[in-house]
DSSP file (Angstrom, degrees, kcal/mol; ACC not computed):
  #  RESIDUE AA STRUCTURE BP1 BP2  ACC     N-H-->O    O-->H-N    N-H-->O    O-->H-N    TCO  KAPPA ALPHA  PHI   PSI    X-CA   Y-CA   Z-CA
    1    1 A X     >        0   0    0      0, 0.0     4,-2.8     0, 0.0     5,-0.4   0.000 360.0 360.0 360.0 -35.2   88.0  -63.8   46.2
    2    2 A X  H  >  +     0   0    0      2,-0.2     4,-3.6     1,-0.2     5,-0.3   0.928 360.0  62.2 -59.0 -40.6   88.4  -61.6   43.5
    3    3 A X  H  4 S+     0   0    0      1,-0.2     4,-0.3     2,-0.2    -1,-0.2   0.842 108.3  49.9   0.8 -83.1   86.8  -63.5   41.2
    4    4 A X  H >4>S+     0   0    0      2,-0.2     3,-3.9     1,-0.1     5,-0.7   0.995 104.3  48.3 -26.8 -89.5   84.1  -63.0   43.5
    5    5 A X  H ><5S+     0   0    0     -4,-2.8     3,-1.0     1,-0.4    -2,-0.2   0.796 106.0  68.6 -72.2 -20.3   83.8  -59.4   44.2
    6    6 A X  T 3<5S+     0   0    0     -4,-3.6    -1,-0.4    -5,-0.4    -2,-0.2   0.781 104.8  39.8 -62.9 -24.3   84.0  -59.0   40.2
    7    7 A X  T < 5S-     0   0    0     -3,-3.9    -1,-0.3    -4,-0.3    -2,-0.2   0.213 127.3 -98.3-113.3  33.7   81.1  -60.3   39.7
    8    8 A X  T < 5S+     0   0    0     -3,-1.0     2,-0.3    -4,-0.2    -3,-0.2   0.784  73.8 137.4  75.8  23.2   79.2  -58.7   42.7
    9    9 A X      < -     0   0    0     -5,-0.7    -2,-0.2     2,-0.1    -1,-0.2  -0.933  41.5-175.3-124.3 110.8   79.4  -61.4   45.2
   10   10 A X  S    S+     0   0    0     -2,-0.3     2,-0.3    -6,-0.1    -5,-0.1   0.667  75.2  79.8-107.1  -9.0   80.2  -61.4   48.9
   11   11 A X  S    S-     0   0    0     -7,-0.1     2,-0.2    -3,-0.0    -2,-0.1  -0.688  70.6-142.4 -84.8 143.8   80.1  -65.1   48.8
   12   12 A X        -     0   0    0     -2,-0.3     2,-0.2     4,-0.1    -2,-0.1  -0.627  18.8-128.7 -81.9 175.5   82.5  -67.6   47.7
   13   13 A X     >  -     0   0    0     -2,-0.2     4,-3.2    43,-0.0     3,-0.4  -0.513  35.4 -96.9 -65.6 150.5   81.5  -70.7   45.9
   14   14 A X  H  > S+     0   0    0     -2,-0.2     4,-2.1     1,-0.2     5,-0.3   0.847 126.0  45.8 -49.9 -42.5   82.7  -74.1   47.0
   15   15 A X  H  > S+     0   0    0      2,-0.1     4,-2.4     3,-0.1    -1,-0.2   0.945 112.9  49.2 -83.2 -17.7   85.6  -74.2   44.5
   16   16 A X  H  > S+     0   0    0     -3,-0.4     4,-2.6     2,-0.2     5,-0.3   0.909 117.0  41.3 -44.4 -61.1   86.5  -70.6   45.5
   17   17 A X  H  X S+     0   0    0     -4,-3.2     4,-1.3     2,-0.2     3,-0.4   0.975 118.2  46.9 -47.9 -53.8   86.3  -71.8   49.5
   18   18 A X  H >X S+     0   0    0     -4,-2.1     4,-2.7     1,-0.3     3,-0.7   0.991 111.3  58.6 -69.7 -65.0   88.2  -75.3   48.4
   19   19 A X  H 3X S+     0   0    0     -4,-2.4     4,-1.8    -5,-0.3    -1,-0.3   0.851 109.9  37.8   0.9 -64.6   90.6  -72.7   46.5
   20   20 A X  H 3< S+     0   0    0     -4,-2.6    -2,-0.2    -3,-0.4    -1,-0.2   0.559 115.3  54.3-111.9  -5.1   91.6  -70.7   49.7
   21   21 A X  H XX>S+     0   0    0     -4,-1.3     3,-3.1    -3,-0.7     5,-1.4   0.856 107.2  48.5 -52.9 -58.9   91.7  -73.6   51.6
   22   22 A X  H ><5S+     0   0    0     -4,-2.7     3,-2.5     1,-0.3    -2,-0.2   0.942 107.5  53.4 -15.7 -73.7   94.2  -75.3   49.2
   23   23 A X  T 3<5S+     0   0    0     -4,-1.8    -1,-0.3    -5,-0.4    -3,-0.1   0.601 100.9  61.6 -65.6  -1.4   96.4  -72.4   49.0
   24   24 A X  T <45S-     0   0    0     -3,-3.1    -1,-0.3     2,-0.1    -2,-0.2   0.511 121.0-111.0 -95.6 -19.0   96.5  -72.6   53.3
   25   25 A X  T <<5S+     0   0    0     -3,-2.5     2,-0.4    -4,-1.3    -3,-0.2   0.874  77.6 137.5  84.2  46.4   98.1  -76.2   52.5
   26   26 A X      < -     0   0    0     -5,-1.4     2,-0.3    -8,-0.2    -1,-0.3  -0.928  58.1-122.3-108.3 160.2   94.5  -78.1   54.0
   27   27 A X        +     0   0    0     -2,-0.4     2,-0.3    -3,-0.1    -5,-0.0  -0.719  35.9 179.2 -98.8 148.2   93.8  -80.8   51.7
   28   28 A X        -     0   0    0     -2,-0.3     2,-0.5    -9,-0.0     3,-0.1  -0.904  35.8 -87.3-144.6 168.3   90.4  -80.7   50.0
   29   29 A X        -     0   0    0     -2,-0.3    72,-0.2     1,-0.2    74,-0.1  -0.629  47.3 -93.1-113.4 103.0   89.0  -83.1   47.5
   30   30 A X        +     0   0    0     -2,-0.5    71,-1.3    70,-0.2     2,-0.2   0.247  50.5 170.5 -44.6 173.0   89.5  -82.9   43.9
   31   31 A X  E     -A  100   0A   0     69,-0.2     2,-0.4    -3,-0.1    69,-0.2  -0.920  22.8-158.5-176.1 126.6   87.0  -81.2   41.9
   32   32 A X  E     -A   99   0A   0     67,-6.3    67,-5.7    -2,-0.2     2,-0.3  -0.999  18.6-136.9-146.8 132.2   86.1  -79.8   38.3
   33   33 A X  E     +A   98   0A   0     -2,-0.4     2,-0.2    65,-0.2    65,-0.2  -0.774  27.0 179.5 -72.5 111.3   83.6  -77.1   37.3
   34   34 A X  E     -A   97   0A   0     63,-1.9    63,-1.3    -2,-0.3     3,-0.1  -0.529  24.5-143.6-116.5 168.1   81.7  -78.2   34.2
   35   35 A X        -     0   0    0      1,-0.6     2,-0.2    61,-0.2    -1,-0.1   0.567  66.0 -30.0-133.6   9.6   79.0  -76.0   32.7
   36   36 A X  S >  S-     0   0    0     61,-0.1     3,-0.8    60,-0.0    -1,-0.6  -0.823  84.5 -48.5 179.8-162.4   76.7  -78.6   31.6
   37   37 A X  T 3  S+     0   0    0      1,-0.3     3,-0.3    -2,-0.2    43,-0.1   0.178 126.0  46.4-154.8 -20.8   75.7  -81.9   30.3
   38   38 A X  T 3  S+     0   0    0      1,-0.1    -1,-0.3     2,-0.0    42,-0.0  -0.003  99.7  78.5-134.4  26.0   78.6  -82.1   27.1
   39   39 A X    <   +     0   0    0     -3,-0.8    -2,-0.1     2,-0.0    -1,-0.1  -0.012  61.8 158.8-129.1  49.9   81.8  -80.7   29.8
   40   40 A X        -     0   0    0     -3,-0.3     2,-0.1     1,-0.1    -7,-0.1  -0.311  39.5-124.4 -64.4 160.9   82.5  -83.9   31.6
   41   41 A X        -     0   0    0     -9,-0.1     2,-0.7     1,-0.1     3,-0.3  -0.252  33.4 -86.8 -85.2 158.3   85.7  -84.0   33.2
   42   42 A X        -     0   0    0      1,-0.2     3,-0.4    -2,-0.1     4,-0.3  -0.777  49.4-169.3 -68.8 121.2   88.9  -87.1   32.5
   43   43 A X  S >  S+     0   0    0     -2,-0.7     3,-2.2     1,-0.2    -1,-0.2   0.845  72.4  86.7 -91.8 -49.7   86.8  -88.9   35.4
   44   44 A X  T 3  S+     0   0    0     -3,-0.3    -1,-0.2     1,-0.2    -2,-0.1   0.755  87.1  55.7 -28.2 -41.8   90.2  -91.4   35.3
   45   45 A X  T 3  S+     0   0    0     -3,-0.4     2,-0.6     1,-0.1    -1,-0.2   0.795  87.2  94.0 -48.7 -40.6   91.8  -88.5   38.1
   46   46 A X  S <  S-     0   0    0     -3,-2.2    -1,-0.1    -4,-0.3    54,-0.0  -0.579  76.1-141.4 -52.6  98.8   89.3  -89.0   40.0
   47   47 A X        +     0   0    0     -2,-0.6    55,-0.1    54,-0.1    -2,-0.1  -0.011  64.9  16.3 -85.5 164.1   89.8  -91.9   43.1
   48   48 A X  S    S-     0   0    0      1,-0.1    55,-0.0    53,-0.1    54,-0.0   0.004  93.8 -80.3  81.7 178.3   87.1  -94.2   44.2
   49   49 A X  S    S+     0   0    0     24,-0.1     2,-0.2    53,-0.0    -1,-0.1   0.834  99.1  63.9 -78.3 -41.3   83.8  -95.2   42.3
   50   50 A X        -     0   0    0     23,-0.2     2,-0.3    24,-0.1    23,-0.2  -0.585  56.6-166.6-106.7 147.5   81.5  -92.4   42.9
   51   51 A X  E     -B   72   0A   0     21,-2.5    21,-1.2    22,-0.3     2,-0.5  -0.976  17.9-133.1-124.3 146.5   81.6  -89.0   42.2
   52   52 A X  E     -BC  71 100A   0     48,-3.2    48,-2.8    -2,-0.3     2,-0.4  -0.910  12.0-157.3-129.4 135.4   79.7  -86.5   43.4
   53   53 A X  E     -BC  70  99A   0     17,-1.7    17,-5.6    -2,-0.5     2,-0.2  -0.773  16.3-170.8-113.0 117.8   77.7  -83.5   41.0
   54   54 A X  E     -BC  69  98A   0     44,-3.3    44,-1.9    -2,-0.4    15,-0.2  -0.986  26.1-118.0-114.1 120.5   76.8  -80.4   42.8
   55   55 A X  E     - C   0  97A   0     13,-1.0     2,-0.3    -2,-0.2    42,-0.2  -0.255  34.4-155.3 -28.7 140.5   74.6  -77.5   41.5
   56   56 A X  E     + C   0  96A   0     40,-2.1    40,-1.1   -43,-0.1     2,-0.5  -0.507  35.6  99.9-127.5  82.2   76.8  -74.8   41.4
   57   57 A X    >   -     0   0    0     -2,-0.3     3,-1.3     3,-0.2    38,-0.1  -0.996  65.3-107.3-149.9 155.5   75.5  -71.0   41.6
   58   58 A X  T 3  S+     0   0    0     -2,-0.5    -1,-0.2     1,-0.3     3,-0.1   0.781 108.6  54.3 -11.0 -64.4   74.9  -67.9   43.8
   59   59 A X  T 3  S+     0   0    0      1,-0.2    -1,-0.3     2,-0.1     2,-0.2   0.286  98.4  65.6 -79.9  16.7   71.2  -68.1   44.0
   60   60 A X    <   +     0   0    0     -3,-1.3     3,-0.2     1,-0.1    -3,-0.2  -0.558  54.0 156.6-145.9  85.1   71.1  -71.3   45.2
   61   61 A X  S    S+     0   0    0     -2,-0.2     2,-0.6     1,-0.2    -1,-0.1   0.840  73.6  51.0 -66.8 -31.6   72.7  -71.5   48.9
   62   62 A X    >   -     0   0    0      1,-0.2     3,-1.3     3,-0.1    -1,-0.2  -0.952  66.8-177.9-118.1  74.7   71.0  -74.7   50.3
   63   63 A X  T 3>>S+     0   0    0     -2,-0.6     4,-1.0     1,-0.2     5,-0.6   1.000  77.2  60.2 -77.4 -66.2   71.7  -77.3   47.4
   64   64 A X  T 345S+     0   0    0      1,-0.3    -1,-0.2     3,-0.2     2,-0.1   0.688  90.3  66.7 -47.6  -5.0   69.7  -80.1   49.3
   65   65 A X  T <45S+     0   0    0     -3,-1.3    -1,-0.3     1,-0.1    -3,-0.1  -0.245 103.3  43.7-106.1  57.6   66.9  -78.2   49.3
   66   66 A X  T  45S-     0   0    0     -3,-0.4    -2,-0.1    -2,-0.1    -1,-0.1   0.077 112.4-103.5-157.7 -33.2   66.5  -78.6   45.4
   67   67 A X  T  <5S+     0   0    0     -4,-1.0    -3,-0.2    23,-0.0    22,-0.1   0.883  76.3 152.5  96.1  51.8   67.2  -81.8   45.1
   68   68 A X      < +     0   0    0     -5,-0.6   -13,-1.0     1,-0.1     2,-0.4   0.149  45.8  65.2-116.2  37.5   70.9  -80.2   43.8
   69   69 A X  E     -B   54   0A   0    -15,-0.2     2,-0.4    -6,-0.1   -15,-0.2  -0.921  55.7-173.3-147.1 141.0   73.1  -82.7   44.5
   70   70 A X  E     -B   53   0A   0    -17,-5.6   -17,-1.7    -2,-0.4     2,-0.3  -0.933  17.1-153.3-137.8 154.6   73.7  -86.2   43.5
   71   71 A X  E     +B   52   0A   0     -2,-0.4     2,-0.3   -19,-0.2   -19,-0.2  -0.672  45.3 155.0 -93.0 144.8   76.3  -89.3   44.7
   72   72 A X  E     -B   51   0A   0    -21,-1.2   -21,-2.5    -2,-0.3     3,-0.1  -0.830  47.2 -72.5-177.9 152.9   76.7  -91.4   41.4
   73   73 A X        -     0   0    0     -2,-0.3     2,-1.6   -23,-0.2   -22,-0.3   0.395  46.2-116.4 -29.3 160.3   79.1  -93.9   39.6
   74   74 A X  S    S+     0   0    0    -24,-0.1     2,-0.3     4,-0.0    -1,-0.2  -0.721  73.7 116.8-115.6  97.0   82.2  -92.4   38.2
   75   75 A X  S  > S-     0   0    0     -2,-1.6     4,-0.8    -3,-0.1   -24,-0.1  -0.922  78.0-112.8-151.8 148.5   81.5  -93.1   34.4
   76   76 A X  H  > S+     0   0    0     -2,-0.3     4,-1.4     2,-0.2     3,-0.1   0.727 120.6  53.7   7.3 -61.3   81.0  -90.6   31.2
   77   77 A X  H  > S+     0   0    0      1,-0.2     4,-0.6     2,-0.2    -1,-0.2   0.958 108.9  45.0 -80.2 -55.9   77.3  -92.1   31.3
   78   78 A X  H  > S+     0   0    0      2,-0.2     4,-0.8     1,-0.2    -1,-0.2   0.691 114.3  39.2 -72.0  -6.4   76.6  -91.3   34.9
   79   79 A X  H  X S+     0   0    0     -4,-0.8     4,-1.8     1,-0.2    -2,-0.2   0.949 115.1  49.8 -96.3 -53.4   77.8  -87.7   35.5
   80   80 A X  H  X S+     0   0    0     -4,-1.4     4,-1.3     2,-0.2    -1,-0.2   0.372 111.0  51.2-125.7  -9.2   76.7  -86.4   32.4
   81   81 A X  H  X S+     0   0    0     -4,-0.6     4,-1.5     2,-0.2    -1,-0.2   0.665 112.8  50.2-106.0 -42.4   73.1  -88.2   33.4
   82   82 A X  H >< S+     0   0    0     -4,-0.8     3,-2.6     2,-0.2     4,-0.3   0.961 111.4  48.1 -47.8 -94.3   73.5  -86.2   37.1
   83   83 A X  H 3X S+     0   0    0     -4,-1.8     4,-2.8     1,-0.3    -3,-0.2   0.590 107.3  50.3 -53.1 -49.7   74.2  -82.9   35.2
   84   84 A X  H 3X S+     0   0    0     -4,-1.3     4,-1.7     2,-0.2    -1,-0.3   0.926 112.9  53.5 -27.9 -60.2   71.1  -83.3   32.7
   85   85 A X  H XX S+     0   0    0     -3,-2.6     4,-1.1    -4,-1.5     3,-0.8   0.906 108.5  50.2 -23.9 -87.9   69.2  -84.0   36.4
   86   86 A X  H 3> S+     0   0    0     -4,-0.3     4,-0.8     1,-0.3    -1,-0.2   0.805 102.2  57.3 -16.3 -82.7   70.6  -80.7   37.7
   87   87 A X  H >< S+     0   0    0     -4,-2.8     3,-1.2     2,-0.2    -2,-0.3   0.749 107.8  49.1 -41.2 -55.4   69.5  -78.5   34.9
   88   88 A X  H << S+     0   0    0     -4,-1.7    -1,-0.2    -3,-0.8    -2,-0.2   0.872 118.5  37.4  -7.7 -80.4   65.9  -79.5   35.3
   89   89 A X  H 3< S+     0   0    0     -4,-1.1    -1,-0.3    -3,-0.2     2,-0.2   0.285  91.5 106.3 -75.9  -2.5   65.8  -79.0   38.6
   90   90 A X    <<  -     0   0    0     -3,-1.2     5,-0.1    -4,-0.8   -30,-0.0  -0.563  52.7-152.1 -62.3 105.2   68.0  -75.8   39.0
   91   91 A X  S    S+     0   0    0     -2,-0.2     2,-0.6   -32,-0.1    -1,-0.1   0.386  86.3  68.9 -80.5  35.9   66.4  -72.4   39.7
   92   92 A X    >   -     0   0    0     -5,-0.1     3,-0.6   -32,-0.0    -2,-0.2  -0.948  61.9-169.9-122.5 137.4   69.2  -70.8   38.1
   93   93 A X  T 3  S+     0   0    0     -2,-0.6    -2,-0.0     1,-0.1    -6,-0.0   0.352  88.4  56.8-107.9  23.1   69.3  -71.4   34.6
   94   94 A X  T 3  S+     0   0    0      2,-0.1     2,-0.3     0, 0.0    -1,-0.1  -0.161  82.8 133.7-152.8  12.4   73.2  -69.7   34.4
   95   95 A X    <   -     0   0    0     -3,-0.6   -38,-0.2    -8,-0.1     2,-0.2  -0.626  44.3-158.3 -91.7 155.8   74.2  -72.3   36.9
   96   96 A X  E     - C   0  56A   0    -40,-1.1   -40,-2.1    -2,-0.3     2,-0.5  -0.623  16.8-126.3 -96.6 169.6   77.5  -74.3   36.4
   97   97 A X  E     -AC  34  55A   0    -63,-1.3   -63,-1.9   -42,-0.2     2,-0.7  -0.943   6.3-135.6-112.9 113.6   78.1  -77.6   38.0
   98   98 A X  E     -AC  33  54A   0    -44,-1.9   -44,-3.3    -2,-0.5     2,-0.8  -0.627   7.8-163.1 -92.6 121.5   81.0  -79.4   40.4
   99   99 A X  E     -AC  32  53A   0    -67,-5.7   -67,-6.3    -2,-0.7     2,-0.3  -0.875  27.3-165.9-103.9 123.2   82.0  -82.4   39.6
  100  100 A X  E     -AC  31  52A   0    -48,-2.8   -48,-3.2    -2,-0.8     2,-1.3  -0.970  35.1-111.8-143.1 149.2   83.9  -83.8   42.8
  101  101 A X        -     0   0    0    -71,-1.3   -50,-0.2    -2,-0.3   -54,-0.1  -0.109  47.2-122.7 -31.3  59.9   85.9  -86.1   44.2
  102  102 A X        -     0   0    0     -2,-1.3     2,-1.0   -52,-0.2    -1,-0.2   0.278  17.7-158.9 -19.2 103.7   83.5  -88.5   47.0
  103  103 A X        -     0   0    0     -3,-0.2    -1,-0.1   -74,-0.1   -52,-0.0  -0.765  16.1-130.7-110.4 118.3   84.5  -88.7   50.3
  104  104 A X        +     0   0    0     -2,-1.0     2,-0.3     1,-0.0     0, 0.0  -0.097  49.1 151.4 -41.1 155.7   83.3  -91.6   52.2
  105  105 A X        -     0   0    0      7,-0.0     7,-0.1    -3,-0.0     6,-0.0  -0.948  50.9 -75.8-176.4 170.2   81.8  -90.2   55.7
  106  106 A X        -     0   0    0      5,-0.6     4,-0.1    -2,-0.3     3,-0.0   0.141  28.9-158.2 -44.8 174.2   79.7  -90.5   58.1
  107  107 A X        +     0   0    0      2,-0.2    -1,-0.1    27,-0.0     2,-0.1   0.291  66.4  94.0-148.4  21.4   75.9  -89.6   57.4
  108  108 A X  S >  S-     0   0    0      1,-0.3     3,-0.8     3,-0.1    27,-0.1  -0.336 101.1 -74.0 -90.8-156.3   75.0  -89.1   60.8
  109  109 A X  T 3  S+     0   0    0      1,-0.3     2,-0.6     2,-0.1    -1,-0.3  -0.402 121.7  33.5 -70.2 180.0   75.0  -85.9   62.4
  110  110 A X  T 3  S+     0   0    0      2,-0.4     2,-1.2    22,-0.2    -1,-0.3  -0.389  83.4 100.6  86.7 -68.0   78.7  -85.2   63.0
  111  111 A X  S <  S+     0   0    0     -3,-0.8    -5,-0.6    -2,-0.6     2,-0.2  -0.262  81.0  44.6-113.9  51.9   80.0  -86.6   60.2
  112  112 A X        -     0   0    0     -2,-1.2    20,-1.4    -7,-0.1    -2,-0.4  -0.476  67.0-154.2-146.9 151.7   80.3  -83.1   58.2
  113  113 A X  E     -D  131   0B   0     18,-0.3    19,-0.4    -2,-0.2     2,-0.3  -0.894   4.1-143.7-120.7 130.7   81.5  -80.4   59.4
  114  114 A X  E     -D  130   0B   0     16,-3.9    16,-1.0    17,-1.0     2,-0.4  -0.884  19.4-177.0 -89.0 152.1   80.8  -76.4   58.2
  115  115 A X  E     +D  129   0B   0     -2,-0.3     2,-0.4    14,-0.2    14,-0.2  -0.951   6.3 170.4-108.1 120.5   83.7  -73.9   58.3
  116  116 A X  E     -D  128   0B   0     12,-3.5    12,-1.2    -2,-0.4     2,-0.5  -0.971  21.6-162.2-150.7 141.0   83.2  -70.6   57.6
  117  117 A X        +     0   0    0     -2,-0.4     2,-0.3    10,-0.2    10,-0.2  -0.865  24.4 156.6-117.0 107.0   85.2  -67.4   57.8
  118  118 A X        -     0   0    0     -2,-0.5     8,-0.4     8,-0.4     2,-0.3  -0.572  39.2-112.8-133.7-142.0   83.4  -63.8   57.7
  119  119 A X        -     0   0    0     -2,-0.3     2,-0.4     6,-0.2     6,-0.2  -0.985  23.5-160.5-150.3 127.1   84.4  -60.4   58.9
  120  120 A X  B >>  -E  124   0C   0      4,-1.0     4,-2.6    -2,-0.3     3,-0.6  -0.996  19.3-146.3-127.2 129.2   82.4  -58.3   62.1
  121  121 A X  T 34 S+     0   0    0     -2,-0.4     3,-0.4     1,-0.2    -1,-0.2   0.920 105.7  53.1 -35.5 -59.0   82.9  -54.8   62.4
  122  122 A X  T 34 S+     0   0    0      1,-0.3    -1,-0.2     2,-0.1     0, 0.0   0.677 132.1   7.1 -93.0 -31.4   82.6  -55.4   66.4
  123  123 A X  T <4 S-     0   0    0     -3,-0.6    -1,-0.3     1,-0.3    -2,-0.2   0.234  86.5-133.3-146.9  20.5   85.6  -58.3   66.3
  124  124 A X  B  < S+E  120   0C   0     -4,-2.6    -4,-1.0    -3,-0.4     2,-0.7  -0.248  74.7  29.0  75.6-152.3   87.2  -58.6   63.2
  125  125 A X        -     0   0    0     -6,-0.2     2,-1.3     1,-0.1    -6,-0.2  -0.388  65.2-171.5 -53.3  96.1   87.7  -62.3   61.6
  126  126 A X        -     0   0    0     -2,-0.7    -8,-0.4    -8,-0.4    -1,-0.1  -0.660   2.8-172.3 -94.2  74.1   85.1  -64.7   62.8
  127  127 A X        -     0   0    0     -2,-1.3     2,-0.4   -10,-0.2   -10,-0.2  -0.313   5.0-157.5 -92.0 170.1   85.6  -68.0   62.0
  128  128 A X  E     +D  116   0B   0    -12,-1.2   -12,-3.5     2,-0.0     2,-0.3  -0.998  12.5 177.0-136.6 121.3   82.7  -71.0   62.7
  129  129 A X  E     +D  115   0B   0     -2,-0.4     2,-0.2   -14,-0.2   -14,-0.2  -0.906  29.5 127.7-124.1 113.1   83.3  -74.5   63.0
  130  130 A X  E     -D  114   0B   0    -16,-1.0   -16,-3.9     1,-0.4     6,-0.1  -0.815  68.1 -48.1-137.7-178.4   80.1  -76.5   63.8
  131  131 A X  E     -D  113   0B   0    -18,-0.3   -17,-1.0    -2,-0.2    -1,-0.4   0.367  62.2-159.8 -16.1 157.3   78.3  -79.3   62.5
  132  132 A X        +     0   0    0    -20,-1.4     3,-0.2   -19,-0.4   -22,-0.2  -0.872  43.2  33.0-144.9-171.5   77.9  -79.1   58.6
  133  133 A X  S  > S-     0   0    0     -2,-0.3     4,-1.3   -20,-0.2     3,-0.2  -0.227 107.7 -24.7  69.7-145.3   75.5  -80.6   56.2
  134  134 A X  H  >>S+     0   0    0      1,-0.2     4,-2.3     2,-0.2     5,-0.5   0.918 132.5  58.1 -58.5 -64.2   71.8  -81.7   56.5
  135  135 A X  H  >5S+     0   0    0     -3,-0.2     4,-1.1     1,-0.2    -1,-0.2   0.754  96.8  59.4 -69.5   0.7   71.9  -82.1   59.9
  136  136 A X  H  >5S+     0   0    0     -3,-0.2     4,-3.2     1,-0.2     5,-0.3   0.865 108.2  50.7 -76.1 -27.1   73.1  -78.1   60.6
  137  137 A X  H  X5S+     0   0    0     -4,-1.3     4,-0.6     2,-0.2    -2,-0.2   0.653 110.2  46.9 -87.1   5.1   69.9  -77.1   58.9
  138  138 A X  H  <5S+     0   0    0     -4,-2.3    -1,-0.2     2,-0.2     4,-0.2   0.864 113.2  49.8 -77.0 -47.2   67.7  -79.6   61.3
  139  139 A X  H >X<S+     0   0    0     -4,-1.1     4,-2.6    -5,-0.5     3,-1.0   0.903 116.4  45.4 -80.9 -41.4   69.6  -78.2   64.4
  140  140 A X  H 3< S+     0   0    0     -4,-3.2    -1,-0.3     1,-0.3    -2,-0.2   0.876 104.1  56.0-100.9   6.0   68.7  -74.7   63.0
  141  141 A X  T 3< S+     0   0    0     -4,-0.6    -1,-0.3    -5,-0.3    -2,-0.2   0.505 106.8  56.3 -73.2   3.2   65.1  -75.1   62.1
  142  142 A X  T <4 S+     0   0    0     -3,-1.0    -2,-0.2    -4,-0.2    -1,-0.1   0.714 105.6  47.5-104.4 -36.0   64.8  -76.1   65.6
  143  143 A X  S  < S+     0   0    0     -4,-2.6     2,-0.4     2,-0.0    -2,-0.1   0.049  92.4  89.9-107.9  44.0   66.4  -72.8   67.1
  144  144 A X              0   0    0     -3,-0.1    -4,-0.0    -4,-0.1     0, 0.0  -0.989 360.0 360.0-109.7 139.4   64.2  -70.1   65.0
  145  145 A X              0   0    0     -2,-0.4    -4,-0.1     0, 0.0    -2,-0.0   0.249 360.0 360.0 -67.7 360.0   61.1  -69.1   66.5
């Protein structure tokens, strides 16, 4: 979290969150921050075939709506083919990329979850566990007027 608030930020990032899970002893899904197209990771650590390459930056809260995230083979060729992708399409040009770990799941609703932790004057720690993914932003375009 300091990290964070050094650079002016009241959000974490996804390895910052996966971070302060970690250290709570929940297990979260390996993961390496690359900062472009020539910082692939030893992909061998990685389990399973697929990996999956996430923009990674501040100005960009909503990854699917960017086109900023992609499932793809876990080879040298494919990741580094992802991360090219990304930059294109990135409105941040000072964004970094996570390369992480695939976890099979579901891909209806349900099957991601969000958690998220923030602070209210009026009650103090306010954590949210609801639906996650694609389908939380369906379920809330539906309840804004």
């Amino acid at each position: 979290m300091a990290g964070a608030r050094a650079e002016g930020r009241a959000l974490l990032l996804e390895p910052e969150g996966m971070d302060l899970l970690a250290a709570l002893g929940v297990g979260v899904p390996l993961g390496e921050v690359v900062d472009g197209p020539g910082g692939v990771p030893d992909l061998d650590e990685f389990p399973g075939d697929r990996v999956v390459v996430k923009i990674l930056s501040p100005l960009v809260a909503h990854r699917t709506e960017v086109g900023g995230v992609r499932v793809v083979a876990r080879t040298p060729h494919a990741v580094v083919r992802a991360v090219e992708e990304l930059v294109r399409v990135s409105p941040d040009p000072a964004a970094r990329f996570l390369v992480q770990a695939f976890v099979p799941h579901e891909g209806e609703p349900g099957g991601e979850l969000l958690l998220s932790a923030r602070w209210s004057p009026e009650f103090g720690v306010v954590l949210t566990l609801a639906m996650g993914g694609v389908a939380a932003e369906a379920l809330a375009s539906l309840a804004r007027p």
